[in-house]
C-alpha positions in Angstrom: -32.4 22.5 34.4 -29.9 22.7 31.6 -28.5 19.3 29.9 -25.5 18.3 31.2 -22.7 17.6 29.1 -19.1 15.8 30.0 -16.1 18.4 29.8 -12.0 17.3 30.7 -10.4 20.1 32.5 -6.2 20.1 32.5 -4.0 22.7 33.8 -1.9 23.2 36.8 -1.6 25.0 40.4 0.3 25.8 42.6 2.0 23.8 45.4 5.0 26.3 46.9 6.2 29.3 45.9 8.1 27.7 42.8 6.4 24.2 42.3 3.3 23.6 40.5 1.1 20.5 40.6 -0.6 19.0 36.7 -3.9 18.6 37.6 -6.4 16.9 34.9 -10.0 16.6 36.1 -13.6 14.8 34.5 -16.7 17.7 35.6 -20.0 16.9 34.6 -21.5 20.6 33.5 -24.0 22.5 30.9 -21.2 24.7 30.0 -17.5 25.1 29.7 -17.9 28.2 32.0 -20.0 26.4 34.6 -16.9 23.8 33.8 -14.2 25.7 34.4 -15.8 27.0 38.0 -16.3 23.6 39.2 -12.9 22.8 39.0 -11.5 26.4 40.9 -14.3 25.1 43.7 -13.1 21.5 43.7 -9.3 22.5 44.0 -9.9 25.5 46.0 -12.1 23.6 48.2 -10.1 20.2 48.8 -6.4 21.6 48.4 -6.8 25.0 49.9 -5.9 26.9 46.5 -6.2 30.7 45.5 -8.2 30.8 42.4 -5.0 33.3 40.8 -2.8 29.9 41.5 -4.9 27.7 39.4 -4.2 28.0 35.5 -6.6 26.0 33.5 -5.2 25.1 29.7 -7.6 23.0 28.1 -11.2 22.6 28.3 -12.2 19.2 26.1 -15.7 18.2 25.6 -16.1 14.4 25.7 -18.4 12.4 24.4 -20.3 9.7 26.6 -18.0 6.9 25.5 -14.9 9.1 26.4 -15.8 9.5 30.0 -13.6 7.7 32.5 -15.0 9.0 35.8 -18.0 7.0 37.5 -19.1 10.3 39.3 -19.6 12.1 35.7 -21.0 9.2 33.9 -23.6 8.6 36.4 -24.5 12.5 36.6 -24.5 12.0 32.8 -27.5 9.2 32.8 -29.5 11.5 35.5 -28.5 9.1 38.3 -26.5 11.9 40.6 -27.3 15.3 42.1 
């Protein structure tokens, strides 16, 4: 298994036709790829959104002491699947 490292995803996606939601999101991946798909499966998954409607702008690798989410920093120290 590769060694997972702490990413911060921001962007946006869309909510109607002409209103678009700032999203900023802490994944837990070994990759800014494998990054950038968790967070079109996380949005697409829990808010019903095409992957063309999400628009990712930044992908920011953290380090340890950065992270703010509990989820991540415990996938970080191996305690998580």
């Amino acid at each position: 298994m590769a060694l997972l490292r702490a990413f911060r995803v921001a962007g946006d996606f869309r909510i109607a036709p002409t209103q678009w939601q700032k999203f900023r999101r802490e994944v837990a991946a070994p990759d800014e790829a494998a990054a950038r798909e968790h967070v079109f499966s996380d949005l697409g998954s829990k808010h019903g959104v095409a992957r063309r409607y999400i628009r990712i702008g930044a992908i920011t690798e953290l380090k340890a002491e950065e992270v703010t989410s509990p989820v991540v920093r415990a996938r970080l120290s191996g305690g998580g699947a």
